[in-house]
N, C-alpha and C positions, 0 to 999 in steps of 0.2 A: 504494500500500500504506500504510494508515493504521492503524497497531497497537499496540497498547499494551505495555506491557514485559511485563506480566502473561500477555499473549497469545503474543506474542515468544517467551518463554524454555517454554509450555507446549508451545507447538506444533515448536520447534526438539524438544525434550525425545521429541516424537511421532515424530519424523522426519519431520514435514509442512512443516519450512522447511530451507534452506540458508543457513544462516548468513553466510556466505560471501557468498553472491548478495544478500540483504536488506545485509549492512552496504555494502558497493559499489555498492546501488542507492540508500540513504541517502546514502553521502561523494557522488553524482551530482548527485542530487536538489539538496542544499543547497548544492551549486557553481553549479548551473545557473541554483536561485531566488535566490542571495544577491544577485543585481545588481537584484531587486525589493525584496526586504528586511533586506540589509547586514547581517546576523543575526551573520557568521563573519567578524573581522580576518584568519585564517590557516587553512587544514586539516592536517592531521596524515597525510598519506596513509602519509610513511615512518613513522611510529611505528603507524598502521592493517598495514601489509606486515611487520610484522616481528613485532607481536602476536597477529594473527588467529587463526591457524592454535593457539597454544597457549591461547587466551581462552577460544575454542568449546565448549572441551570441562568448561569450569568451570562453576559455577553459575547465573551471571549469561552464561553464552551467546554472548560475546561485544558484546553487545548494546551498538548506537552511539548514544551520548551525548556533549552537549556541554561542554565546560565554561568556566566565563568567565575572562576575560586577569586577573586579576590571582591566578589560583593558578597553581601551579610545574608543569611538568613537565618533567624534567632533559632540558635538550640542546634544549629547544623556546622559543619565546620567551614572554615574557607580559611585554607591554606596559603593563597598565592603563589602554590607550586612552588613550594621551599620545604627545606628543613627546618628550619626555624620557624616556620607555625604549623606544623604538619599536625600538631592534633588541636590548633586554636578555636574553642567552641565559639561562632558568635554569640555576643551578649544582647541582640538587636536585631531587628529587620533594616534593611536598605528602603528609601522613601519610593524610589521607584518601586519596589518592589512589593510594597504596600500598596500602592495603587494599582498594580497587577492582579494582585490578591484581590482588591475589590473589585475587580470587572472580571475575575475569572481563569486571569492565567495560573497555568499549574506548570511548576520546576520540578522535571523528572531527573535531573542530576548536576552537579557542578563540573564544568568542564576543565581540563587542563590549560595551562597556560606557561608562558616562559616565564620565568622568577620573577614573583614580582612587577609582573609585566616589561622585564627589563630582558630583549632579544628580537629577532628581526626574521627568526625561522622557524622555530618550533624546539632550535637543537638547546635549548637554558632552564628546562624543566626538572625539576628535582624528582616528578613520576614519569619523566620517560617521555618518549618524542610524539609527535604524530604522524599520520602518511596521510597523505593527500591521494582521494578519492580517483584521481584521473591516473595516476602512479605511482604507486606505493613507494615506490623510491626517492620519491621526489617531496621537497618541502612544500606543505602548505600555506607557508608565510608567518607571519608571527607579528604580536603575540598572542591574542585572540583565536588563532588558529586552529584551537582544537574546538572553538564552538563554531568555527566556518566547517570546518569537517562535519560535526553533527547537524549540519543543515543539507550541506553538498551531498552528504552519504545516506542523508535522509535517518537521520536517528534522532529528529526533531524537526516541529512542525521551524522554528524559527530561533533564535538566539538572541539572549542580551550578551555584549563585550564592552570592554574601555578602549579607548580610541585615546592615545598623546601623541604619537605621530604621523598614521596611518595603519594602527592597529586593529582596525575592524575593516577599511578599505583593500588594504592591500591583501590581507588572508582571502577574500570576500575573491580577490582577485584571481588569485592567481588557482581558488577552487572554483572557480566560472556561477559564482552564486551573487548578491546585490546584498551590500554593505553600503549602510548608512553613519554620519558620523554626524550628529546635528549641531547647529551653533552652540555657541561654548556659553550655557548658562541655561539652555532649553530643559536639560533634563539635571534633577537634582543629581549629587552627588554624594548626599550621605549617604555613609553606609556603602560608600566603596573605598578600598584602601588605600590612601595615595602612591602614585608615583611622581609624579610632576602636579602640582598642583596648578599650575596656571594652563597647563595644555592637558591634562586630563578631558574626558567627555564620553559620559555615556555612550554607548549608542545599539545600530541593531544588526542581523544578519538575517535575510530573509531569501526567498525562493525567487519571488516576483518582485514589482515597484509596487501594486496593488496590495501586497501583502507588509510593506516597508511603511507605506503611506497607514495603516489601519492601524496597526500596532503602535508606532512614535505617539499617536494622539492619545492614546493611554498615561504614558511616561513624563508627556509634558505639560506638568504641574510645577507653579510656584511652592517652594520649598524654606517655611522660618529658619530650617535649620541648618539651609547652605546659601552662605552670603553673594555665593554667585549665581545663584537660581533667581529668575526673572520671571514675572508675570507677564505671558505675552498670552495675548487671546484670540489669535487670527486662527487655531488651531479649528475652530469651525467654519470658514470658508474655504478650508482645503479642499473637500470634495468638489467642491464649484469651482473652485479653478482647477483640480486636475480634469475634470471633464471637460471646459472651455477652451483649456490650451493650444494653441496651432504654433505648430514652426514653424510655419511661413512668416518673415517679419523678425523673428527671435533672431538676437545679434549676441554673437557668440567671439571673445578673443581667444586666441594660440598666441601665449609667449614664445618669443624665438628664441630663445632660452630652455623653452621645455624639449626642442630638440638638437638635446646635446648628441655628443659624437657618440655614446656609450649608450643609447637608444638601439636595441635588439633589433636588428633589422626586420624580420616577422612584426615587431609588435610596430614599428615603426611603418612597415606596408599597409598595415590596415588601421592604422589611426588614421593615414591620408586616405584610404578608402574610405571611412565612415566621415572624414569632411566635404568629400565630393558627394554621395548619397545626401547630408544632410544640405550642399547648396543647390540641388536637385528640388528638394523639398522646400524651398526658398527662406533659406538660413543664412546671414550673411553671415559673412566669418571672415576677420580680419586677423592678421598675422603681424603684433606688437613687440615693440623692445620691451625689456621686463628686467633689468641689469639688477636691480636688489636680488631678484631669485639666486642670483648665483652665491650670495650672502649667507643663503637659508639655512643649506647643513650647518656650518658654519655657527652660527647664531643658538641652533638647536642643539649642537651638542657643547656648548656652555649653558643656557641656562636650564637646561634638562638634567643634566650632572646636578648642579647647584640645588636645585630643589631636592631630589634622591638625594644627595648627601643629607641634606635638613630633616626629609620626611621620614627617612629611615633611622635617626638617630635615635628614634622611641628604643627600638632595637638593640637594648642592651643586656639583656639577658636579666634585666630583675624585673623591668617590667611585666613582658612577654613570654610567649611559651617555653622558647630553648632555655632552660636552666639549669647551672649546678648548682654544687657549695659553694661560694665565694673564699670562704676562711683556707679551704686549700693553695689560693694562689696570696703571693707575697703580698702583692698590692691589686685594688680595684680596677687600675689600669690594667694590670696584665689581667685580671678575670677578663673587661672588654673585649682587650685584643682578640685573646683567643677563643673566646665565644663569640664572635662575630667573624671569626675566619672560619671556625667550623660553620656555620649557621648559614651564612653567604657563598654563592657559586661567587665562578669566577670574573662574569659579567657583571654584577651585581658590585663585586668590590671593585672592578675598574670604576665604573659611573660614579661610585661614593669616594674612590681618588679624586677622579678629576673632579667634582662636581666642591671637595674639599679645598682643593688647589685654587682654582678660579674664584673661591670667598677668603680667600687668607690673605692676612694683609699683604701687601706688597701688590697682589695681581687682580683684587677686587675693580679696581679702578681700569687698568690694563685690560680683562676680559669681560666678568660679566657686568658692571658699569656700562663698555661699551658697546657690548650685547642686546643688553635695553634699549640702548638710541635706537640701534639698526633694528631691533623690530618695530618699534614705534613706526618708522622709516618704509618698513617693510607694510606695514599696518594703512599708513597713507597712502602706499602707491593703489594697493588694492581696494581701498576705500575708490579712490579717481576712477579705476578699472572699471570696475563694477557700478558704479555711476553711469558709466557709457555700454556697458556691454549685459545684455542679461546674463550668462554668463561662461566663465572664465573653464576652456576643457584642457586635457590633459594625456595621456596613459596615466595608470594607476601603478605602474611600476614600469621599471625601463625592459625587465627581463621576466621572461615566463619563470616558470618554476623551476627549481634548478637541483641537480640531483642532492641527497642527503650527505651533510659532511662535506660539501665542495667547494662551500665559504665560511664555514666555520673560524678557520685559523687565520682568516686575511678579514679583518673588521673595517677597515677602510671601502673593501669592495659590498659588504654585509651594508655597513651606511649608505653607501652609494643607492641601493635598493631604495630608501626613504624620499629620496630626491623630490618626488612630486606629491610625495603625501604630505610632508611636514610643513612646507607652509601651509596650508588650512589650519592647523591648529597654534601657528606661532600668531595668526591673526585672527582667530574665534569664528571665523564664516563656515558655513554647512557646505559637507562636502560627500558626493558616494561613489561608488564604482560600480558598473554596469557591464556584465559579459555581453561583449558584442562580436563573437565567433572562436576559433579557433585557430593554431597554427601548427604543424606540422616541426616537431625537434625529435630525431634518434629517434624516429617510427614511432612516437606519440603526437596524438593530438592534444594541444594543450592548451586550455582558457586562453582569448583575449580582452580586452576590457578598455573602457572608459573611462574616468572620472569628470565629475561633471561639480564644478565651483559655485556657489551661488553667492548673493549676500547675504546678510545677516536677517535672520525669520524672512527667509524665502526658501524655506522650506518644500510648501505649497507650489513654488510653480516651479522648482527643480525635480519635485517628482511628477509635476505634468509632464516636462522636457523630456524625463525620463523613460516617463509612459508611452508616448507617443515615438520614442527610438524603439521601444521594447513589442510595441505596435507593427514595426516596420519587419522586423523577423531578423533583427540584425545577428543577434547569436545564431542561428541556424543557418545564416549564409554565410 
């Protein structure tokens, strides 16, 4: 049974499903396959038995979705895929997730994720990797990645993840499934673990855009209890503009910038294909300078360190889960040290280096100080952008999926991967990715995709844009 939420909740609604029987054939299913693709750290069977029966009968149907380890749900664990909170009970639910509960969604398990959401493949998990649905060999991106898998592989109707630099986009991508990442204050955030706090962002992994668009209007609620959650209330004219939408008219920019040299030639053929089909369907598209872009890693891998250094200092072993004696070591310092070496992968201690380095004195001023202008910087050009253009596309990665282990040890080229994701979240605007066919690598056929830029709460008519490509049969041609 291979269905979409959209489908799901129609047909339940028909009395042509049993609800009931569909979620217990899902909790099955993704028990059965996860020793293929390690998708689920834990299942939820008791919090499934003890919601079901009053879920069913709400909006959302019950309908089983996964959600990844480093959001709350009280009484359940969430790990963040470490050693260091591998048996951390939450003491609380996540606000989004509360208002899931009230319309009916049901969490049939917590998904795996890179530590702490800190990785770019899947390979930073303290339970183990994931395989990506199209070839097992192959990364399904990261870090969010094992709940792109539960959707791609069908061991869930849809997926919540966190998204700080393209971590619900680029997974979304490169397993040929639609990955949302919404403006940066849309969806609350308590109740998920920090990594970067200013580039953090809910967001969702779905089948369809109809299914993208139905689910977000659940999630985005104003929230007391995170200072960046905003009341916006356009979330009820969406239907009316995704059904209104034409792209005839819609004015679309390409930074010259986004096609750097290191652009996969395959994903590169068919970005220029799907701009000719879209000036066909009468899209203007104009090809910009965009010279801050070349700023962006750059930018991000300072003040991204910086924050992980800050957020993870809770981290010390008396707070939190990993503990020993202390009185065995000489001093509290050496307790730290070496509870935070064991406790921490190896990625995780780089980013808390640099992110240490770039705040101490001497090079505060030198890096991240100068960090901040250049987003601000970066912040205004796409402010002007998107003033002129509805909006701003992309590829959602420069390279398909790429075997397991084969950028592991080279981190320069691993970052490189982020390139088109991570401005979206250095400047707060809504951003997703869209399979828009396939390409041919070493006798596999392998997702190709879109990202699709918008402005800030235009949400709504990025998933018309969306809709209306997804209309056209672009992934199947």
């Amino acid at each position: 049974m291979n269905l979409t939420l959209t489908e799901y909740i129609q047909r339940v609604e028909k009395w042509d499903l049993d609800p009931l029987k569909v979620v217990y054939e899902y909790l099955e299913k993704a028990k059965s396959k996860n020793s293929t693709y390690n998708a689920y750290i834990h299942f939820l069977d008791q919090y499934v038995e003890q919601n079901i029966d009053e879920f069913k009968s709400k909006p959302l149907k019950a309908a089983p979705i996964a959600v990844k380890d480093n959001i709350l749900i009280k009484g359940y664990r969430a790990t963040c895929a470490s050693k260091y909170l591998e048996d951390f009970i939450s003491p609380y639910t996540a606000t989004h997730i509360q208002y899931l509960e009230k319309w009916g969604w049901l969490s049939i398990g917590k998904t795996n994720m890179d530590e702490f959401a800190m990785g770019w493949s899947w390979e930073h998990s303290y339970f183990g990797p994931a395989r990506n649905p199209h070839d097992i060999d192959r990364v399904p991106g990261g870090s969010s990645s094992w709940s792109a898998v539960a959707v791609a592989a069908d061991l869930a109707l849809a997926a919540i993840g966190s998204d700080t630099w393209g971590s619900i986009r680029q997974p979304a991508a490169l397993t040929g499934i639609v990955g949302v990442k919404p403006t940066y204050g849309r969806v609350s955030r308590f109740g998920v673990q920090a990594m970067a706090s200013s580039l953090d962002q809910v967001g969702t992994f779905w089948k369809t855009v109809s299914d993208a668009a139905l689910l977000l209007k659940y999630i985005s609620w104003w929230d007391s209890k995170d200072a960046t959650s905003l009341d916006m209330k356009d979330i009820d004219k969406w239907d009316e503009i995704i059904e209104n939408f034409r792209l005839k008219g819609t004015r679309v920019a390409i930074p010259n910038q986004f096609l750097w040299e290191w652009l996969e030639e395959g994903v590169r053929e068919r970005f220029m294909e799907i701009l000719e089909i879209l000036k066909q369907q009468g899209v203007e598209i104009d090809f910009v300078d965009f010279q801050e872009l070349d700023l962006a890693l750059a930018i991000y891998y300072i003040l991204m360190p910086a924050e992980v250094s800050t957020n993870l200092a809770r981290l010390d072993g008396i707070k939190y889960w990993l503990q020993k004696n202390t009185f065995e070591w000489d001093s509290i310092y050496d307790y730290y040290e070496d509870i935070r070496a064991e406790g921490f992968w190896a990625e995780t201690k780089r980013r808390i280096l640099i992110g240490t380095y770039v705040l101490s004195e001497g090079y505060y001023d030198a890096y991240y100080r100068r960090a901040l202008k250049l987003r601000n910087r970066l912040k205004k050009k796409f402010d002007l952008l998107l003033r002129d253009y509805d909006f701003v596309l992309s590829p959602t990665s420069p390279v398909v999926a790429w075997k397991i282990w084969e950028r592991v040890d080279d981190p320069i080229k691993m970052y490189l991967a982020d390139v088109y994701t991570v401005p979206v979240n250095l400047v707060g605007v809504p951003g997703m990715s869209l399979p828009v066919g396939k390409a041919s690598k070493e006798d596999k056929m392998l997702p190709i995709w879109l990202q699709i830029i918008a402005n800030v709460w235009e949400e709504g008519k990025m998933f018309g844009f969306a809709k209306r490509l997804e209309e056209l049969g672009l992934n199947s041609s």
